[in-house]
PAZAPA-4460 file (N, C-alpha, C; in steps of 0.05 Angstrom, whole numbers, plus 32768, in hexadecimal, padded with zeros to 4 digits):
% residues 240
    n_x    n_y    n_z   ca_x   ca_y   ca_z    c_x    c_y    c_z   seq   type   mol
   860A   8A9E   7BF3   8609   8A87   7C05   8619   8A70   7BF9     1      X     A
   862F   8A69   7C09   863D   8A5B   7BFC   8638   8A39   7C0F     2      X     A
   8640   8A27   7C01   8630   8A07   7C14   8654   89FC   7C19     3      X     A
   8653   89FB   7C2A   866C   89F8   7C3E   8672   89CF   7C3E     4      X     A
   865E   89C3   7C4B   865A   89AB   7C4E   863D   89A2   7C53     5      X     A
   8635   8980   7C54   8616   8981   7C5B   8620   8964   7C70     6      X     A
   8609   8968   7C82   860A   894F   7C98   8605   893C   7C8E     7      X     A
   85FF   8929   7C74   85EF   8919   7C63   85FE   8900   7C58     8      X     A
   860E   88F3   7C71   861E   88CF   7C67   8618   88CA   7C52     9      X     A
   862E   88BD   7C51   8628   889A   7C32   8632   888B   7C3D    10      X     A
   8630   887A   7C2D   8635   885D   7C32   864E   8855   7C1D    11      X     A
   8650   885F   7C0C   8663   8852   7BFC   8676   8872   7BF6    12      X     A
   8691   886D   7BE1   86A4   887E   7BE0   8694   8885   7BC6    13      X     A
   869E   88A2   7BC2   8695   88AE   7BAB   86A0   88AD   7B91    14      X     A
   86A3   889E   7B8E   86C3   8892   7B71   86BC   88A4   7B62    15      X     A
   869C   88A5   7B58   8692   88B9   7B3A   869A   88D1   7B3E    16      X     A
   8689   88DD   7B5E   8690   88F7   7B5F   86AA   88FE   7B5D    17      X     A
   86C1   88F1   7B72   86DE   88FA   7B6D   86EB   88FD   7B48    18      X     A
   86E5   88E1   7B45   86EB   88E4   7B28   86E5   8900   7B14    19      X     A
   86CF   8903   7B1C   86BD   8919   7B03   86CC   8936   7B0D    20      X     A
   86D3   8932   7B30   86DD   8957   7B35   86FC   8955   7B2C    21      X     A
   870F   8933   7B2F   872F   8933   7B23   8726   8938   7B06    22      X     A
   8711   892D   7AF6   8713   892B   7ADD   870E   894A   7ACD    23      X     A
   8707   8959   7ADC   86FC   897D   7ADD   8717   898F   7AE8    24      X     A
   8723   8986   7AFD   8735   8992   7B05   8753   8992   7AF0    25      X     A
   874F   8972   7AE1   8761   896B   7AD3   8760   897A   7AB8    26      X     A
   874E   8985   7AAD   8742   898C   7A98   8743   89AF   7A94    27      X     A
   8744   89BA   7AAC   8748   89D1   7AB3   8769   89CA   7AB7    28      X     A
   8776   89BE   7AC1   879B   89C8   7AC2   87A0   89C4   7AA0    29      X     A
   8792   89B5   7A91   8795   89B0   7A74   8796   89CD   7A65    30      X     A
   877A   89D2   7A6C   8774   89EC   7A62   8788   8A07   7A66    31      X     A
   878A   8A0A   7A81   87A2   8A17   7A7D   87C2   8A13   7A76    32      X     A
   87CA   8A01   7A6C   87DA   89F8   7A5C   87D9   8A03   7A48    33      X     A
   87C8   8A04   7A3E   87C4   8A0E   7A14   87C4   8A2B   7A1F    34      X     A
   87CE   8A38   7A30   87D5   8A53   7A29   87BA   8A61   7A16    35      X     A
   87C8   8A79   7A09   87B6   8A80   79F7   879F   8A6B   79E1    36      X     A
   87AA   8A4E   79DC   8799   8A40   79D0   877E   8A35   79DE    37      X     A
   877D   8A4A   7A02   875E   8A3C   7A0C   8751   8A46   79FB    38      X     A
   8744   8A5A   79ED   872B   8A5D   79E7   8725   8A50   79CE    39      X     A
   8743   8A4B   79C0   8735   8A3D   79A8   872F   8A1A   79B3    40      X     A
   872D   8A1F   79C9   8727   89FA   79D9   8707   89FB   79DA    41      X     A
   8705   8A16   79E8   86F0   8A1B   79F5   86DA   8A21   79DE    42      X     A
   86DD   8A28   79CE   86D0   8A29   79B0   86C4   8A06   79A3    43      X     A
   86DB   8A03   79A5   86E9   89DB   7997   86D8   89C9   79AE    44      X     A
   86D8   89CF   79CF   86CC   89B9   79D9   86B8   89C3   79E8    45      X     A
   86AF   89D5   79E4   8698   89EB   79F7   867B   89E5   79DE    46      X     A
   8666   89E7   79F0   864B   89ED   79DC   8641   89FD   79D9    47      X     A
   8642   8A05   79B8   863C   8A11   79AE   8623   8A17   799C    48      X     A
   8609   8A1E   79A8   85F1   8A18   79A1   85E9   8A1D   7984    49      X     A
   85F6   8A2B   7978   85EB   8A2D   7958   85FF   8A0D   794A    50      X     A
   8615   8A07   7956   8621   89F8   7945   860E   89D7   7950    51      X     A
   8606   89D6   7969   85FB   89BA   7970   85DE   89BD   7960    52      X     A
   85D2   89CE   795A   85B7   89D5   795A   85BC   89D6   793F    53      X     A
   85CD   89CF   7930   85D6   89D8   7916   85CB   89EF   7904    54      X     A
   85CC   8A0C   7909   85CA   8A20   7900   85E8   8A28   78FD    55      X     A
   85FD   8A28   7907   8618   8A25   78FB   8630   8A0E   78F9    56      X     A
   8644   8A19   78F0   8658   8A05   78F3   866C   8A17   78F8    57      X     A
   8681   8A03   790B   8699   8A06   7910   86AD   8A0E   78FF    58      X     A
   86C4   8A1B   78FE   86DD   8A20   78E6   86E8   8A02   78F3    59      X     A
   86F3   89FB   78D5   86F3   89D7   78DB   8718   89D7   78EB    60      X     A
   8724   89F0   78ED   8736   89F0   7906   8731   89ED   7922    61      X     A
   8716   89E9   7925   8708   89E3   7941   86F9   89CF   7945    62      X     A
   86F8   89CE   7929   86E7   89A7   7934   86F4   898E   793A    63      X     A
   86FE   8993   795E   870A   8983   7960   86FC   8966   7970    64      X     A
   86E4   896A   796E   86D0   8956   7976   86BB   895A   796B    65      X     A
   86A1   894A   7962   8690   8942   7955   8679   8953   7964    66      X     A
   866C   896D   795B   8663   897F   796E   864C   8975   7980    67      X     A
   863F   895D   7974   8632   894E   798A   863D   8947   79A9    68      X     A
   8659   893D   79AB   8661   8936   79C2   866D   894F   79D2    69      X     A
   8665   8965   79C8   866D   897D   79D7   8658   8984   79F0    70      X     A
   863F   897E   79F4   8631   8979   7A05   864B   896A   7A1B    71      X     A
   8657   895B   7A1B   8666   8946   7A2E   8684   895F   7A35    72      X     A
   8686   8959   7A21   86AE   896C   7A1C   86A5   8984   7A2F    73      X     A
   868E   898D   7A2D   8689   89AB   7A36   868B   89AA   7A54    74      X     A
   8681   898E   7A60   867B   8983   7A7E   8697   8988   7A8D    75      X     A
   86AE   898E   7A82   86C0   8986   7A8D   86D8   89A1   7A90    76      X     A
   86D0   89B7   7A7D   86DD   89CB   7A78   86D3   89E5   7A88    77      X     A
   86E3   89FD   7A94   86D9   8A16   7AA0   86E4   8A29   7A99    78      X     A
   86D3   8A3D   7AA2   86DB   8A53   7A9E   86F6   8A61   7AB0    79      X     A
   8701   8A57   7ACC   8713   8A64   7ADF   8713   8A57   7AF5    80      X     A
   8720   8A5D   7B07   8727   8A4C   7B1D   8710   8A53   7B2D    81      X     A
   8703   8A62   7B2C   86E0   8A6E   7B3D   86CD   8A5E   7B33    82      X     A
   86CE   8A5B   7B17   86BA   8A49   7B0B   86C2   8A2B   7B13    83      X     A
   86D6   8A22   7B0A   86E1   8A08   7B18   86DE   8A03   7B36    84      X     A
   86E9   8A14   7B43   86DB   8A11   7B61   86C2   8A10   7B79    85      X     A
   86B0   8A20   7B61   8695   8A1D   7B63   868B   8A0D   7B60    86      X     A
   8690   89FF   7B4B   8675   89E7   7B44   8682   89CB   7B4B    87      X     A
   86A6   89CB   7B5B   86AB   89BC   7B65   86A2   89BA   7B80    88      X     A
   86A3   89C5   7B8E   869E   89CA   7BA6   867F   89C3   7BA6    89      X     A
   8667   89CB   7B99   8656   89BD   7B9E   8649   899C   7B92    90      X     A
   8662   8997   7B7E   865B   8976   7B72   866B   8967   7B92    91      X     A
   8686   8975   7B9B   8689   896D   7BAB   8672   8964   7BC1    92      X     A
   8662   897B   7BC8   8650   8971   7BEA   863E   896C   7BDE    93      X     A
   862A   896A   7BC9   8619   895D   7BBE   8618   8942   7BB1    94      X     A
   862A   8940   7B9F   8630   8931   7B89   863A   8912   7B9C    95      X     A
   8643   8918   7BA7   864A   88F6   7BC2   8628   88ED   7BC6    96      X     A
   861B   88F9   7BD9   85FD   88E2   7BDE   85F0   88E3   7BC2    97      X     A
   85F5   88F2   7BA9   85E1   88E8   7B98   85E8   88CE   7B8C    98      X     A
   860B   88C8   7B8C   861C   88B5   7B85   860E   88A0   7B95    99      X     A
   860B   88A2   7BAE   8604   8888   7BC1   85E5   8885   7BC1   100      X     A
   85D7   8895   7BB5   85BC   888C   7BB2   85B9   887A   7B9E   101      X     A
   85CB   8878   7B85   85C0   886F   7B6A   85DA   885D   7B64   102      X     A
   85E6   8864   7B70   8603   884F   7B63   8618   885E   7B52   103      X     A
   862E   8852   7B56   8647   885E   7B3F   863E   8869   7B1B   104      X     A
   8632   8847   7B16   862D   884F   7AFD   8617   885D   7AF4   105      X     A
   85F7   885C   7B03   85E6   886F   7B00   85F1   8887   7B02   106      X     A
   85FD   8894   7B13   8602   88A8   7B17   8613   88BD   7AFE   107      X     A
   8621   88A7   7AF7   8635   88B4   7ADC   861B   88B4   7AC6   108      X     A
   860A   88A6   7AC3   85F0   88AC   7AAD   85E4   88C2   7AB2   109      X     A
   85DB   88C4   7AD1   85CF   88DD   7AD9   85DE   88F2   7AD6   110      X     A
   85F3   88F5   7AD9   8602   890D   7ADA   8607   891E   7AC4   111      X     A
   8610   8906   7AAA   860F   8915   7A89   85EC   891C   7A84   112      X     A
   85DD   8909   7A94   85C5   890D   7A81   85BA   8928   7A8F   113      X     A
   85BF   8931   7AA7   85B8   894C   7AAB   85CC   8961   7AA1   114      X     A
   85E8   8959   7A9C   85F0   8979   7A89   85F4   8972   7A6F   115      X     A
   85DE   8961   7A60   85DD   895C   7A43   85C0   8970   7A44   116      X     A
   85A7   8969   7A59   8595   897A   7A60   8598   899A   7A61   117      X     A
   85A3   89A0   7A73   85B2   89BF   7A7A   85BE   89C9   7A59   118      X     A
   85CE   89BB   7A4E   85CE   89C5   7A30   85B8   89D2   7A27   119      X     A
   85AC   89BD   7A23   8597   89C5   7A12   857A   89E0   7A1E   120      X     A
   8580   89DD   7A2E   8571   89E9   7A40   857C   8A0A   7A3C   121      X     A
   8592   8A08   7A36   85A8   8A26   7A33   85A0   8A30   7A13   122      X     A
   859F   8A12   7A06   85AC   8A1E   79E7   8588   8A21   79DB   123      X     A
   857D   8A0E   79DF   855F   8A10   79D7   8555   8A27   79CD   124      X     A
   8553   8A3C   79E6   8545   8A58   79E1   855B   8A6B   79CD   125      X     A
   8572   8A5E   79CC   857A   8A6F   79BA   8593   8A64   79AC   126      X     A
   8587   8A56   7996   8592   8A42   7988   859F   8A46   797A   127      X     A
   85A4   8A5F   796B   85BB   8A7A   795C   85D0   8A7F   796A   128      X     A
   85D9   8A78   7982   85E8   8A80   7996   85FD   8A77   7989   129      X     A
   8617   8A87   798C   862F   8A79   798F   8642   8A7D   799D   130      X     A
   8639   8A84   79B7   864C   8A8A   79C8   8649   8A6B   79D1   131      X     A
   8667   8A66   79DB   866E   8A45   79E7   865D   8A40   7A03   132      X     A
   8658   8A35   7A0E   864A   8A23   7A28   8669   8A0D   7A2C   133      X     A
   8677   8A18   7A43   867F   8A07   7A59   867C   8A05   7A71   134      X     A
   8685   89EB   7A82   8684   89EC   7AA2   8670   89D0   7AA9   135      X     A
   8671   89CD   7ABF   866C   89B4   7AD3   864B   89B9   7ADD   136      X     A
   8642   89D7   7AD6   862F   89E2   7AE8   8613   89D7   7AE0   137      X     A
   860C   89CF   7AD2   85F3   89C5   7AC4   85F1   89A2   7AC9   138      X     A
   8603   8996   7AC6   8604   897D   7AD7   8608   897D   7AF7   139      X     A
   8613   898E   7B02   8615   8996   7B21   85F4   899A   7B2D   140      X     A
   85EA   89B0   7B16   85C9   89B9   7B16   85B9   899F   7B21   141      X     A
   85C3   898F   7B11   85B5   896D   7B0D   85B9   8960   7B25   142      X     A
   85CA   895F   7B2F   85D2   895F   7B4A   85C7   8965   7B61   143      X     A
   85BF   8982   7B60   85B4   8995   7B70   8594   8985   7B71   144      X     A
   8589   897F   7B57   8571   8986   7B58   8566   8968   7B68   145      X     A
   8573   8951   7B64   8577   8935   7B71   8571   8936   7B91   146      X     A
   8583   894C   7B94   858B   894F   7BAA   8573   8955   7BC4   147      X     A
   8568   896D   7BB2   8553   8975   7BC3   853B   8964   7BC4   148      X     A
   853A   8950   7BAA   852E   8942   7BB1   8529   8933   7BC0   149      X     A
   853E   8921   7BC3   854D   890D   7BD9   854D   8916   7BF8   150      X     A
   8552   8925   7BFC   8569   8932   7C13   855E   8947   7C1D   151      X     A
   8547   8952   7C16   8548   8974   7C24   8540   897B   7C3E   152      X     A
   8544   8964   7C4B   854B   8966   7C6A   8566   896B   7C77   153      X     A
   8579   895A   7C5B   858F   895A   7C6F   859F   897F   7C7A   154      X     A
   85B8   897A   7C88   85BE   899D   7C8C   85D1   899C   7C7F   155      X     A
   85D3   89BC   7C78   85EC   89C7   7C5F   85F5   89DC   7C74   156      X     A
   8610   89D8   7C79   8620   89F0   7C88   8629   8A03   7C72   157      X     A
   8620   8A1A   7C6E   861C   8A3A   7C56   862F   8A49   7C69   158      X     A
   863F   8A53   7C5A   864B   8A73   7C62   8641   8A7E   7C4B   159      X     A
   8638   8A9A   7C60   8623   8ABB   7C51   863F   8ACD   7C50   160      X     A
   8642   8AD7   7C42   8658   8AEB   7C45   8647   8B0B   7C49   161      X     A
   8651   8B15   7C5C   863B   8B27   7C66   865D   8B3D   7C6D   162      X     A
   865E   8B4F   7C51   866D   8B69   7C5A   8690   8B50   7C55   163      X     A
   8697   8B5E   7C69   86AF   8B51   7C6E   86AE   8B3A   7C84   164      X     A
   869E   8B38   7C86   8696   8B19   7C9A   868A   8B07   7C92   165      X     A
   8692   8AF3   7C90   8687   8AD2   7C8C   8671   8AC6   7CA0   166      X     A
   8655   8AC7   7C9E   8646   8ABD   7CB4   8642   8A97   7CA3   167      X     A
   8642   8A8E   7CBE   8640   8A6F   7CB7   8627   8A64   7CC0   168      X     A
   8613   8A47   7CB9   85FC   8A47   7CC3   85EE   8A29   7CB7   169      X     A
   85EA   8A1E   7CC7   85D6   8A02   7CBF   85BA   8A02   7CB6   170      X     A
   85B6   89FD   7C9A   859F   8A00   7C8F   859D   89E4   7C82   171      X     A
   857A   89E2   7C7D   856F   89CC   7C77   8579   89CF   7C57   172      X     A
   8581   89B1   7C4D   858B   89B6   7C28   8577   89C2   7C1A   173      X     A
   8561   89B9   7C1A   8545   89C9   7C13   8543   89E1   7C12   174      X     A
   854D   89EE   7C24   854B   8A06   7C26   855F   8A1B   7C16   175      X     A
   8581   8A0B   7C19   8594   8A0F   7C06   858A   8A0A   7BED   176      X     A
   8584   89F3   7BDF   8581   89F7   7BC7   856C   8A02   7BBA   177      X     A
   8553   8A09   7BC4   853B   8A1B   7BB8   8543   8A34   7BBD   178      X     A
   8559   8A3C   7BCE   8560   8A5E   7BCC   8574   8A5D   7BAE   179      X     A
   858D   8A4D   7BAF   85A2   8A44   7B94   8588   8A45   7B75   180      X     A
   856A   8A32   7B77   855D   8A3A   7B6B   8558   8A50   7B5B   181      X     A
   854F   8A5B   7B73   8543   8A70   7B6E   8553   8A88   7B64   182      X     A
   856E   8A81   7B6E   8584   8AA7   7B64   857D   8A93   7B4C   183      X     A
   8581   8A85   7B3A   8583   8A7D   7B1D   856D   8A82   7B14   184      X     A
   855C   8A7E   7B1B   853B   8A8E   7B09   853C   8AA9   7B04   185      X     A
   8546   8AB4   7B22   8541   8ACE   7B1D   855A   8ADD   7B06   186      X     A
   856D   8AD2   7B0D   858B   8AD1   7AF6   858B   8AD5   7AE0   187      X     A
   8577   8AC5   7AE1   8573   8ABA   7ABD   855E   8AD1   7ABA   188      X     A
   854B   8AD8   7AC4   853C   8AF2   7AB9   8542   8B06   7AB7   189      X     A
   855E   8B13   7AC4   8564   8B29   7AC9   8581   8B29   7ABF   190      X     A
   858B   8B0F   7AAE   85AB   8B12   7AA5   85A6   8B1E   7A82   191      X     A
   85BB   8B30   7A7B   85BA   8B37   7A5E   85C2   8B1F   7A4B   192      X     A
   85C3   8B2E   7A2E   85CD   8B1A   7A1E   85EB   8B1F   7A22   193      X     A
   85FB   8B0E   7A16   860F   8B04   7A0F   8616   8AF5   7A21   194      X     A
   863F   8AE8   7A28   864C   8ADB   7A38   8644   8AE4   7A55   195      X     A
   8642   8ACF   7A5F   863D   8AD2   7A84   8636   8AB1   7A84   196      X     A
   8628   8AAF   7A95   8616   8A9A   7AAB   8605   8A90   7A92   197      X     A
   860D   8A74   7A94   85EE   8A62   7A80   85D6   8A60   7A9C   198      X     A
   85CE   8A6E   7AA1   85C2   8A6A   7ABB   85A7   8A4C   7AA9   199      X     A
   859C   8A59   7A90   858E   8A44   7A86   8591   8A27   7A87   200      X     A
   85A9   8A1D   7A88   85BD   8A0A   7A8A   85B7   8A00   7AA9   201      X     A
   85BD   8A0E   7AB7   85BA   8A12   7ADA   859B   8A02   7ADE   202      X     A
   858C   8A13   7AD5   856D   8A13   7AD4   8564   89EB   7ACE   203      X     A
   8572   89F0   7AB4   8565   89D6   7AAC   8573   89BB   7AB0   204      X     A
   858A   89BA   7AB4   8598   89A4   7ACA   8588   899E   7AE7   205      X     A
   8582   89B3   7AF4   8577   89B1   7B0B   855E   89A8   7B05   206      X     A
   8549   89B0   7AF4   8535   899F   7AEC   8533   8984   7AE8   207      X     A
   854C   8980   7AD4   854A   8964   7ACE   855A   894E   7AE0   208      X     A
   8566   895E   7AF4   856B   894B   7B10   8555   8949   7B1E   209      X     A
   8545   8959   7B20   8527   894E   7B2E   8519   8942   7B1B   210      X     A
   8516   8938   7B08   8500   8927   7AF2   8516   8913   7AF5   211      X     A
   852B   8912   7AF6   8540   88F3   7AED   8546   88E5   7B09   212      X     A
   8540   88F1   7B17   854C   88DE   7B32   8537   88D1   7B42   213      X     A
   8523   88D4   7B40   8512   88B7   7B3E   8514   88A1   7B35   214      X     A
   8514   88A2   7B13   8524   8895   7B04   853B   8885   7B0F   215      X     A
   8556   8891   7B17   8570   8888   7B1F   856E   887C   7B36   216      X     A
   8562   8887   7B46   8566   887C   7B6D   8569   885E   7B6C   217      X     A
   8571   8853   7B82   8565   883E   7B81   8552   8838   7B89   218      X     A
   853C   8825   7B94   8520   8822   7B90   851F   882C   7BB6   219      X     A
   852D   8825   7BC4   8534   8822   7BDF   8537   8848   7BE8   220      X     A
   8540   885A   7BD5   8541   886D   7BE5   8534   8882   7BE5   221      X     A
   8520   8889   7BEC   8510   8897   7BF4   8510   88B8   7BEA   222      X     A
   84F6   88BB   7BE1   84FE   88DD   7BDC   84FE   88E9   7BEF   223      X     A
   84FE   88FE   7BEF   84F5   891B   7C04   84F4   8905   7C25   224      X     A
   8511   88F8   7C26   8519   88EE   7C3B   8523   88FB   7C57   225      X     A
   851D   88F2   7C76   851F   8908   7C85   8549   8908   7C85   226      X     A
   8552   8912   7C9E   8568   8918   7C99   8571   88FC   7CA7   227      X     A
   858E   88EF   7CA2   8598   88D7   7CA8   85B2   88DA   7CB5   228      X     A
   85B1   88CB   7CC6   85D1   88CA   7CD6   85DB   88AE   7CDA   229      X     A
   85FF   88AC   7CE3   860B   888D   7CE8   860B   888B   7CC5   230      X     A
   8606   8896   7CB2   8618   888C   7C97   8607   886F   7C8E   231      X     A
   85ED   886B   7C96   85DF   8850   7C8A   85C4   8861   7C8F   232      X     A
   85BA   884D   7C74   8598   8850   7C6F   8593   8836   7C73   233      X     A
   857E   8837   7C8B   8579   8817   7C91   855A   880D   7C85   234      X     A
   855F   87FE   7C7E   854C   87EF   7C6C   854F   87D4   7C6D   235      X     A
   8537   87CA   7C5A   8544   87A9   7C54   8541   87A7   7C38   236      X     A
   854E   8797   7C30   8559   878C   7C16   8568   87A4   7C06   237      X     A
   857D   879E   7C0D   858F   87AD   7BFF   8597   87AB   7BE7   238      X     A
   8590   87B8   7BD3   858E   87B1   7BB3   85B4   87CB   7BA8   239      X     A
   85B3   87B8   7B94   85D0   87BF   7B89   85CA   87C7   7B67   240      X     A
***
């Protein structure tokens, strides 16, 4: 099930979100630039749970940032133009109303502070790890999880790919994101060890966008709100 667009206005332009998908897209044409030198990037700016958790270290030909801020460096790097397009596509139709619920600059706090969460959430259970953690998807998670809070009235236009046919279909966001949920629980119980899916990462971003966005909102917008049209939430006193 893929999320196409959602019926769900703002009020203001999305500066953060655009920024964070040019600043990801920009980061990915980087990456492929260094030719054969991505993986030693992806090593150098990717997280790597035994080296943050300090059970290892880096060969000091890779320490090209202070392995603390690799939680951040990692936010911005992918695995392929599928991975890049994925978790753009949904910061894209998500990532705009969470921007306009909380503001420009909440939003950029919220956003690191759920894939600083999703880290840890990956590397925790297995703190020996040294396979790298990159991608957008654990702050996107954060996103997601806001979302349903906020919003799970509004509609998400999904294409099902069914065979060689694309079926298309209006569903409540609620309903989209507790199914997105749910393949990640079950993912994560049924994925092997090694490289694949931090689905853990997935897991705990989305968590900590539902515990943090109470926190963030502004006081004015409402949780588990019905669905809204005309691009205004009418209220009084409009707080900034």
């Amino acid at each position: 099930m893929i999320p196409l667009h959602d019926d769900n206005p703002t009020r203001i332009t999305p500066v953060v979100t655009i920024a964070l998908i040019g600043l990801c897209v920009t980061a990915f044409l980087w990456q492929l630039s260094l030719g054969p030198r991505q993986e030693a990037a992806i090593y150098a700016l990717g997280v790597i749970p035994a080296v943050i958790l300090d059970h290892a270290r880096l060969v000091s030909h890779l320490e090209w940032v202070d392995p603390m801020l690799t939680p951040f460096t990692s936010m911005f790097l992918h695995g392929g133009f599928m991975h890049l397009g994925g978790n753009m596509l949904y910061l894209w139709i998500f990532g705009n109303n969470i921007e306009d619920a909380m503001g420009h600059g909440r939003f950029i706090v919220f956003y690191l502070l759920c894939g600083v969460a999703a880290v840890f959430a990956q590397a925790l259970p297995d703190p020996e790890s040294t396979i790298p953690m990159i991608g957008a998807s654990g702050a996107i998670s954060g996103v997601l999880g806001a979302y349903l809070l906020l919003f799970p009235h509004a509609r998400v236009l999904v294409a099902i790919p069914i065979g060689f046919y694309i079926h298309t279909m209006s569903l409540k966001a609620g309903i989209v994101l507790m199914i997105w949920f749910g393949m990640q629980i079950f993912s994560s119980l049924t994925a092997g060890d090694g490289p694949g899916v931090a689905w853990f990462a997935h897991i705990g971003g989305f968590v900590a966008g539902v515990a943090l966005i109470p926190l963030f909102k502004y006081p004015h917008v409402r949780l588990l709100a019905p669905a809204r049209t005309g691009g205004r939430w009418h209220r009084r006193g409009r707080r900034r």
